[in-house]
C-alpha positions in Angstrom: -58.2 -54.1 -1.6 -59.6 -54.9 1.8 -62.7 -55.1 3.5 -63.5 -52.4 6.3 -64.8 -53.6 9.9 -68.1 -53.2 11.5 -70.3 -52.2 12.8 -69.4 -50.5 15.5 -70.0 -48.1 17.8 -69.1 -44.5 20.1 -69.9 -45.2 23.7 -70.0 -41.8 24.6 -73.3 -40.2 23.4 -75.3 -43.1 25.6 -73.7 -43.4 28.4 -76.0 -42.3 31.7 -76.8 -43.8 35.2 -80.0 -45.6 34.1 -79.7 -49.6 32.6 -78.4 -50.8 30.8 -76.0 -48.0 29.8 -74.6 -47.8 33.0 -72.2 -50.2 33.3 -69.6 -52.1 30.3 -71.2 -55.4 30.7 -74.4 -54.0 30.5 -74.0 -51.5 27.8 -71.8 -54.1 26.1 -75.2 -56.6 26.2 -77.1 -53.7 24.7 -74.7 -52.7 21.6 -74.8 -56.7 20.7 -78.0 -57.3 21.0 -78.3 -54.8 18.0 -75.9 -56.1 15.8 -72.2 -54.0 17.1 -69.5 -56.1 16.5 -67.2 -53.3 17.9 -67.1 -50.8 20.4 -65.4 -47.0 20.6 -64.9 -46.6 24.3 -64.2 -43.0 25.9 -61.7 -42.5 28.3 -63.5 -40.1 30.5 -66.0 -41.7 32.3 -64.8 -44.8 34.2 -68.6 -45.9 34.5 -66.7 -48.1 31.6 -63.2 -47.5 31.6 -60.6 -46.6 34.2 -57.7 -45.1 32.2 -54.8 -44.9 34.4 -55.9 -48.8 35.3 -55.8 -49.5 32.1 -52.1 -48.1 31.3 -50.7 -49.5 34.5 -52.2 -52.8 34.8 -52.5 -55.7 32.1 -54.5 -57.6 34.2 -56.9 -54.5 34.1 -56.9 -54.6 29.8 -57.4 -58.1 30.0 -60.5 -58.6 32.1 -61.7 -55.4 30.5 -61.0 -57.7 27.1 -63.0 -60.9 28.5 -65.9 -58.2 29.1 -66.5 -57.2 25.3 -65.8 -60.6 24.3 -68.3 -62.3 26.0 -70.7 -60.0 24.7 -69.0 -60.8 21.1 -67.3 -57.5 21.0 -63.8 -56.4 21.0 -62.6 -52.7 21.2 -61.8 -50.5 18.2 -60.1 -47.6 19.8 -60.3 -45.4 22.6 -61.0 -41.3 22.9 -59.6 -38.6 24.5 -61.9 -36.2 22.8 -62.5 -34.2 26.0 -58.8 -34.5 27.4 -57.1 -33.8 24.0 -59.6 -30.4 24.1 -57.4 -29.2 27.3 -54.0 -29.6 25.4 -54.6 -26.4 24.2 -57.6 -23.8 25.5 -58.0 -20.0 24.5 -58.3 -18.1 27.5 -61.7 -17.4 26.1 -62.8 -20.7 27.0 -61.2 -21.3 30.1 -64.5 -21.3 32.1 -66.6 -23.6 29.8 -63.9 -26.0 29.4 -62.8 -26.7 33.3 -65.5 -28.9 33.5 -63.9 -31.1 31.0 -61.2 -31.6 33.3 -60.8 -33.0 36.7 -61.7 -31.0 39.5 -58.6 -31.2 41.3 -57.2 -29.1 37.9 -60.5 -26.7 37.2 -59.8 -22.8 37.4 -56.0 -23.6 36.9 -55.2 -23.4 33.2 -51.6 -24.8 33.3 -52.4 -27.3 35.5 -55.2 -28.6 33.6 -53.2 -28.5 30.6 -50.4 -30.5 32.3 -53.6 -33.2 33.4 -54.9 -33.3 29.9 -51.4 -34.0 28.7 -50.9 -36.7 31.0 -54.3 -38.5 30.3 -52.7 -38.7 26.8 -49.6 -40.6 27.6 -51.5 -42.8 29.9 -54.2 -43.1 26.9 -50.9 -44.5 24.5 -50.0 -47.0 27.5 -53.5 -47.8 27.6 -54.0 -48.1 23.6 -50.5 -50.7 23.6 -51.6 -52.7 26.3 -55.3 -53.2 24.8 -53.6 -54.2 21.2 -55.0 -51.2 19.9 -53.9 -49.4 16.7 -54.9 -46.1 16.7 -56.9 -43.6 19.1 -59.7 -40.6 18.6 -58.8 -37.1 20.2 -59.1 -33.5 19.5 -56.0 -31.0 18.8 -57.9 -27.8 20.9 -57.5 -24.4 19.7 -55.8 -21.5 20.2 -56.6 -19.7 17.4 -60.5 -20.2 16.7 -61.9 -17.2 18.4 -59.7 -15.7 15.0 -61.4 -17.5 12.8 -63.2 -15.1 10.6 -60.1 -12.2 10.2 -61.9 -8.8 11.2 -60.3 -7.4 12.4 -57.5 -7.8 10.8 -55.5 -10.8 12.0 -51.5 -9.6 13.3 -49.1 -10.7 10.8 -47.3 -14.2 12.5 -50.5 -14.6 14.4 -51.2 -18.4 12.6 -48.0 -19.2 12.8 -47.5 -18.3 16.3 -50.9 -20.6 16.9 -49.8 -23.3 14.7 -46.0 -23.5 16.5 -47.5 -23.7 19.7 -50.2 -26.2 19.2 -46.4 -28.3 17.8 -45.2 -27.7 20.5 -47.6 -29.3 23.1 -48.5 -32.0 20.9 -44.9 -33.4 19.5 -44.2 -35.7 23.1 -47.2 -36.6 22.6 -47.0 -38.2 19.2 -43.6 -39.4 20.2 -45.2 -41.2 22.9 -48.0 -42.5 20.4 -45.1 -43.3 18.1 -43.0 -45.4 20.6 -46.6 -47.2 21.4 -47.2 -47.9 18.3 -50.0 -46.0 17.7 -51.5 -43.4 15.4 -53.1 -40.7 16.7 -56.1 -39.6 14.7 -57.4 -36.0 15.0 -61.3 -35.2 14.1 -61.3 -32.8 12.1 -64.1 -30.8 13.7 -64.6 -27.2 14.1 -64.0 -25.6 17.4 -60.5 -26.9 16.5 -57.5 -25.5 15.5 -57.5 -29.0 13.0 -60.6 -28.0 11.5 -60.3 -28.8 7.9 -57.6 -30.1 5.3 -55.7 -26.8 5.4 -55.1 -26.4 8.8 -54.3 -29.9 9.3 -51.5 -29.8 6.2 -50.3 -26.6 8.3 -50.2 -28.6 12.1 -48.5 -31.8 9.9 -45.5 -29.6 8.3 -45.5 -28.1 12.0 -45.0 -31.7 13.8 -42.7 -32.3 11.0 -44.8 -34.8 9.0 -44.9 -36.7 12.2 -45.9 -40.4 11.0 -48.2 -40.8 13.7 -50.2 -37.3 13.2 -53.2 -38.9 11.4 -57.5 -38.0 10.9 -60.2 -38.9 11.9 -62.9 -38.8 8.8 -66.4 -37.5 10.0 -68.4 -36.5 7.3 -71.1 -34.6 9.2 -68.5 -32.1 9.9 -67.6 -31.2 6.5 -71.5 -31.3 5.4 -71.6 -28.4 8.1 -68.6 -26.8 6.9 -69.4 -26.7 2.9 -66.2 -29.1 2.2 -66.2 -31.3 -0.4 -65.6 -34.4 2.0 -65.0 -37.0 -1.1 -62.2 -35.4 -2.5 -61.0 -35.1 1.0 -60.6 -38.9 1.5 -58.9 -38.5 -2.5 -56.3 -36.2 -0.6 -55.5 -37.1 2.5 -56.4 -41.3 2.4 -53.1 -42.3 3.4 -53.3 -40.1 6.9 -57.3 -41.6 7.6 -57.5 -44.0 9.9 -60.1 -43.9 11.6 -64.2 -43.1 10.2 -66.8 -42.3 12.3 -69.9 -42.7 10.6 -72.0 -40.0 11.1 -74.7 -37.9 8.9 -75.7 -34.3 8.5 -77.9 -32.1 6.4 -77.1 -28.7 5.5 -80.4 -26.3 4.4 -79.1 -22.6 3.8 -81.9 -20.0 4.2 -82.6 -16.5 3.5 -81.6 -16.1 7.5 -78.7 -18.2 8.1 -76.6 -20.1 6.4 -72.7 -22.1 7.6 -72.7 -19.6 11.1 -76.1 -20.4 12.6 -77.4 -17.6 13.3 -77.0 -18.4 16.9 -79.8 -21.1 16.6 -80.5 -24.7 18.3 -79.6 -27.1 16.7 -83.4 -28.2 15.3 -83.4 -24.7 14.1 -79.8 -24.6 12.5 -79.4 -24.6 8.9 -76.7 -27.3 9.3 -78.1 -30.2 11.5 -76.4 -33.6 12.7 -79.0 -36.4 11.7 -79.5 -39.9 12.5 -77.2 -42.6 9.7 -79.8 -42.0 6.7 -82.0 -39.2 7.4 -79.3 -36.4 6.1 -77.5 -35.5 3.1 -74.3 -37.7 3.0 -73.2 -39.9 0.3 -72.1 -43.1 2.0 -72.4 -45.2 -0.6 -69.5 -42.9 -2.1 -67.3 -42.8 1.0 -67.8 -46.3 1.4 -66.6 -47.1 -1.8 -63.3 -44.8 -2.0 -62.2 -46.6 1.4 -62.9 -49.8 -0.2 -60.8 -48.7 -3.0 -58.2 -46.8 -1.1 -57.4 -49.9 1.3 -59.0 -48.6 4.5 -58.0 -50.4 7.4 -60.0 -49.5 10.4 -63.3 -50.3 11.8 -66.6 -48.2 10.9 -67.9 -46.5 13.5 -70.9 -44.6 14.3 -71.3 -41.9 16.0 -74.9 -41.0 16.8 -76.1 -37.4 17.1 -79.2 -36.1 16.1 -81.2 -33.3 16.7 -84.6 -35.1 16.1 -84.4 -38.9 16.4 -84.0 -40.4 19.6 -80.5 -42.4 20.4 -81.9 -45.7 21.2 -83.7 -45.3 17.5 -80.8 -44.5 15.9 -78.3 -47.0 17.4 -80.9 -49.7 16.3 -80.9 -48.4 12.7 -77.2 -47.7 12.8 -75.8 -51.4 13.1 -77.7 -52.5 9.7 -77.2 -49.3 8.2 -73.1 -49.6 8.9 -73.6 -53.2 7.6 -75.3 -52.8 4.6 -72.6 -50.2 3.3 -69.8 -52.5 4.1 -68.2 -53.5 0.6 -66.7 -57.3 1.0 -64.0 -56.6 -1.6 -63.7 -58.7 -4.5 -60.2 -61.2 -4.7 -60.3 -61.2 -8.6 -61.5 -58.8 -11.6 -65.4 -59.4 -13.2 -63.4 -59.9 -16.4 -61.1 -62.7 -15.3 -63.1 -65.7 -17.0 -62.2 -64.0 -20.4 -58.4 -63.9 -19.4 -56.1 -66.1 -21.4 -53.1 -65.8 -19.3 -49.7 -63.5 -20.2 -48.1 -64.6 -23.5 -45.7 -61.5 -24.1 -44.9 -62.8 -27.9 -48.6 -62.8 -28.5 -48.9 -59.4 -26.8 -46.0 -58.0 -29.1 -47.7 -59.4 -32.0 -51.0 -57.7 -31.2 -49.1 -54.6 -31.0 -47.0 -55.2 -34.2 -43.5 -55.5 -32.8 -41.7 -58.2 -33.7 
């Protein structure tokens, strides 16, 4: 067995132009001072990371490198969350998505997609040059505004979705592959990967590619109804990579897994603050522990109550005290008498 890493921390939900989460040293300082060993950096906003720098130069990686460590840190993985969205877009969502993208690429859906696909082989170059191991992104959808089948979905409609998504997304794990990296999908709905189901269905699509892989949040399968233990029972050898996140799900006469088309506060099914929600970490943490999990725990703050600097404080000791140090030798081992196999087939009455 092995023990997990962490703390650590997403970047992404505190980034803004006010100290000290405006700059890596800075934030870097901040994440330390409250116990972060790690850090989940976002590709997006070069505030603390310049992508295309980072794939191109090493000298880039390794300053970036001195940064964290001076700090204590070191880097866990990298997203393309945002970029990964724009692999593959419904034309429903063209206009609420361009702003994911760069502007040179916005109200030009094949261009865009063409960017977003790019940003991912830069983000494998990037991932190799860093000594990273795996990397966060989303699969997009084409199929989600079909979600619920009335009407009637056309026969070959999944498929169609499914072969497509393949499609766009095959160089990329091949670029991942030849990196030496494992790309790890959240499994998150708005996505066409949105559960175990549809990811088994996008895995025989890619082949079983060995470098199509999760990424375990929790909250999302809270929202969803999914029994997220016996997911990790499933699918542990394609998890590697945890963000540590908590939900809550409260079904009322009104609304239940839909909404309702509520706020969040006012949702059913709420993101909360490590803690304050329903999830059983003391479970997940203990199936990774058993399972050999790898990777680094990270959290991912989003709440609909609790304000982020709160939660990042609580998050580090939280994340620490779930960590299981593994054990090197069984509780029973000061009663072991060693193997003696002719005493062992005398117990059992063979001669």
């Amino acid at each position: 067995m092995k023990t997990l890493k962490g703390p650590a921390i997403f970047l992404a939900q505190f980034l803004s132009d006010t100290a000290p989460f405006n700059s890596l040293d800075s934030i870097a300082g901040w994440v330390a001072s409250l116990g972060f060993k790690g850090v989940q950096i976002p590709t997006w906003d070069k505030r603390v990371f310049d992508l295309e720098a980072a794939a191109n130069s090493q000298e880039y990686c390794d300053n970036f490198l001195h940064t964290l460590a001076y700090h204590g840190l070191v880097p866990t993985e990298l997203s393309t969350h945002l970029q990964g969205q724009l692999v593959a877009v419904h034309p429903a969502y063209d206009e609420m998505f361009d702003g994911f993208a760069s502007e040179s690429v916005r109200k030009n859906p094949t261009a865009r997609q063409e960017w977003a696909v790019e940003q991912l082989l830069l983000a494998a170059k990037a991932s190799k040059n860093l000594g990273l191991k795996a990397h966060a992104t989303f699969s997009g959808a084409l199929l989600w505004p079909y979600l619920y089948p009335w009407p009637q979905r056309p026969a070959g409609l999944v498929d169609a979705g499914f072969g497509e998504l393949a499609k766009r997304w095959k160089p990329i794990l091949d670029a991942f592959d030849e990196a030496g990296v494992d790309l790890c999908y959240e499994i998150h709905p708005g996505e066409d990967l949105h559960d175990g189901a549809t990811f088994e269905r996008f895995l025989k699509a890619v082949d079983n590619h060995p470098r199509a892989n999760i990424l375990f949040d929790p909250s999302h399968f809270v929202l969803q109804q999914l029994d997220y233990l016996a997911f990790i029972d499933r699918y542990h050898d394609r998890i590697k990579m945890f963000h540590v996140k908590d939900a809550e799900f409260n079904p009322t006469a009104q609304q239940g897994v839909y909404g309702g088309y509520e706020n969040w506060v006012d949702r059913a099914g709420r993101f909360r603050s490590l803690g304050d929600g329903q999830v059983d970490f003391k479970q997940i943490f203990s199936k990774f522990a058993a399972y050999n999990y790898e990777g680094w725990a990270v959290l991912e703050w989003e709440c609909c109550l609790k304000h982020p600097e709160v939660g990042a404080a609580e998050g580090a000791p939280f994340i620490a005290q779930h960590i299981i140090k593994v054990t090197e030798r069984a509780f029973d081992d000061f009663a072991s008498g060693g193997t003696d196999h002719p005493a062992n087939r005398r117990i059992l009455g063979l001669k």
